[in-house]
N, C-alpha and C positions, 0 to 999 in steps of 0.2 A: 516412586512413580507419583508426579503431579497430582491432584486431586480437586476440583475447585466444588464448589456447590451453585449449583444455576436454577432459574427458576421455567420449568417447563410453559407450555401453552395454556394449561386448565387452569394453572397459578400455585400449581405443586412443584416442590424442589425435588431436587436430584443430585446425584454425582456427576463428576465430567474428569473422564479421563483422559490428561489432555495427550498424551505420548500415544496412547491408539485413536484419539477421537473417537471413544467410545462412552456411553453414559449409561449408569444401572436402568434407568428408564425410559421411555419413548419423550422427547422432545416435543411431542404433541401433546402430553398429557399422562403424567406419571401417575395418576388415583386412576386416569379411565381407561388408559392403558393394563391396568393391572384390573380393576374391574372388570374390564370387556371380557380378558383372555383367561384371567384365574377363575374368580365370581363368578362369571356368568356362566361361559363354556366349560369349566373346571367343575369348582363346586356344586350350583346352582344345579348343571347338568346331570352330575352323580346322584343330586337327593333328589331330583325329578326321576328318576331311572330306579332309585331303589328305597320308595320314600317309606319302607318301612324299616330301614335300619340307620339306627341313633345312632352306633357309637361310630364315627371312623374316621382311618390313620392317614394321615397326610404327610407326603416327604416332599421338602423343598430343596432345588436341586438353584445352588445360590441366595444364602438366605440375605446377604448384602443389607440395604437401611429396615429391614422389618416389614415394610410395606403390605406385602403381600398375608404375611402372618396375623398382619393387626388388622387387614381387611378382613381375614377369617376370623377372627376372632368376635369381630361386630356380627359379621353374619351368623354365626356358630348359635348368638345370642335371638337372633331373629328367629332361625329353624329352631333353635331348642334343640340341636345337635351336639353332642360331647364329641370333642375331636381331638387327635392323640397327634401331636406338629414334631413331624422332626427338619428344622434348618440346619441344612450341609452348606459350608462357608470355610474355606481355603482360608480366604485374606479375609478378618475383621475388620468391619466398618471402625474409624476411631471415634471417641466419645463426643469431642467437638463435633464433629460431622454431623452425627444424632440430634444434637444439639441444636446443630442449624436446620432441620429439616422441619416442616408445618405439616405433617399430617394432619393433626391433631385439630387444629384451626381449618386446615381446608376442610374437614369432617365436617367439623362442628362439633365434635364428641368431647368437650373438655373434660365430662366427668370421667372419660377412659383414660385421660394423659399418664396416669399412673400407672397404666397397663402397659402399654407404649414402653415408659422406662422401665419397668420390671425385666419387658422383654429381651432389653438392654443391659440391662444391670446381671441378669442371675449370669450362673457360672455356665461353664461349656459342659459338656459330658455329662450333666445329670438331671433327670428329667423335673421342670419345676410348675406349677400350681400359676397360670396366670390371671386366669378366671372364672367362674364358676365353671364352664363347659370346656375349658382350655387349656390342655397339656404343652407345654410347648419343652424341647429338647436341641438344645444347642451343639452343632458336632462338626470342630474345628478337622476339614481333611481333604483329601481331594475327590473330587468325582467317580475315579477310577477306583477309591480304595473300600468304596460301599460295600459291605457284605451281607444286605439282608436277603433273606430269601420271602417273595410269597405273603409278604409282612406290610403291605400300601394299599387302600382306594384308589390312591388319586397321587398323582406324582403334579406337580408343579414345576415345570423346567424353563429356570429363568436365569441361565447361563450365559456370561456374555455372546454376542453374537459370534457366527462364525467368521465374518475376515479378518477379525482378530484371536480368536481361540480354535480353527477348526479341530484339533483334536477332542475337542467335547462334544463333537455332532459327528461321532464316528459310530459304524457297526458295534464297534466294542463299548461304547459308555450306552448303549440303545439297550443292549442283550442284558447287560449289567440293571436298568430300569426296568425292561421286560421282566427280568429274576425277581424283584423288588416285589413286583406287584401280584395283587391275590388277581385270581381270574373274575373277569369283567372290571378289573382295575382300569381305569384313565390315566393318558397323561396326555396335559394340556402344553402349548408354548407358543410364541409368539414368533416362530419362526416358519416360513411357508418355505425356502430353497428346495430344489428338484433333488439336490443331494440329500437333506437332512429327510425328506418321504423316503426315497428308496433305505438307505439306511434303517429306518423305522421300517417298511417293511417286509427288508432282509432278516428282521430279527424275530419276525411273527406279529406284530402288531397291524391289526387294519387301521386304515389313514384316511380321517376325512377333513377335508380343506374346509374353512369355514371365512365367513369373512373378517377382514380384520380388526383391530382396533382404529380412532383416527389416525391417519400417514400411514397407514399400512395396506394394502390391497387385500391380504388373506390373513391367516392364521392354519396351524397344526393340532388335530386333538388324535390322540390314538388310541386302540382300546387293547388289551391284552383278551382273547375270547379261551 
């Protein structure tokens, strides 16, 4: 499948899938895009809600260019929060790709570039040391084939969209995250469709629409009670 690397609106790169015309991140803005919906309403929202617990697990549901991981990981250093990252990733990003991506500069954070590649570099399937407060766990498989129970905070669902994937905004990949998660667990997505609410919840999850990142009208946060 084609693959090109583009540069979004905020001045952050991305993937472009040219056979779906799909892209791992919003066209408006790949940092604020992923700020707005993970950071802000994700994280941000769990340690406001339960600001007296340090340690906790995050599962990323498409871990693709790291984006999202190396945003928590700057934050993780802000809160003072130890956080345990498991990215779930089907198809790995290739190393050129990485390569070409400016996180690191659009930040500003040069002193974490190193973080960045680690998170790139270590192996799949064993949990590795990225920075001080930063467990991250690599696990090459499909969405459907998750087995944890009860074991998440915070689910991060950053799958490609549905009119090209809807089998991953099904009742069945929802029930499978609702499983995941500890009670009063979140998950956050950047996706508003009237299908992917009911879906969420049909599976037990209350659903509150929130607004969205820039080009997008809404967003999705759900909570397991």
């Amino acid at each position: 499948m084609q693959r090109k690397i583009i540069t979004t609106a905020d001045g952050s790169k991305t993937i472009h899938i040219e056979e779906w015309n799909e892209h791992y991140h919003s066209i408006h803005g790949a940092i604020q895009e992923a700020n707005h919906v993970f950071i802000k309403h994700g994280l941000l929202f769990f340690v406001e809600q339960n600001p007296f617990q340090k340690d906790l697990s995050i599962l990323e549901i498409g871990f693709g260019t790291g984006l999202n991981a190396f945003l928590t990981l700057l934050e993780a250093e802000k809160l003072n929060n130890c956080i345990d990252y498991v990215g779930i990733e089907a198809y790995p990003v290739k190393p050129d790709e990485i390569a070409a991506l400016n996180y690191v500069e659009q930040l500003s954070v040069e002193a974490k570039a190193h973080q960045f590649e680690l998170m790139h570099q270590s192996t799949w399937e064993t949990k590795h040391q990225i920075g001080p407060l930063f467990l991250l766990t690599k696990q090459q498989k499909f969405f459907g084939d998750i087995k944890q129970k009860n074991t998440f905070n915070l689910i991060y669902f950053d799958a490609f969209g549905a009119r090209v994937q809807p089998e991953l905004w099904t009742e069945d990949i929802f029930k499978i995250m609702f499983e995941a998660l500890k009670p009063k667990g979140i998950l956050v997505t950047y996706s508003a469709k009237g299908s992917v609410r009911r879906a969420m919840l049909a599976v037990g999850f209350s659903v509150t629409k929130l607004p969205g990142p820039p080009g997008k009208r809404e967003m999705l946060r759900a909570m397991k009670h």
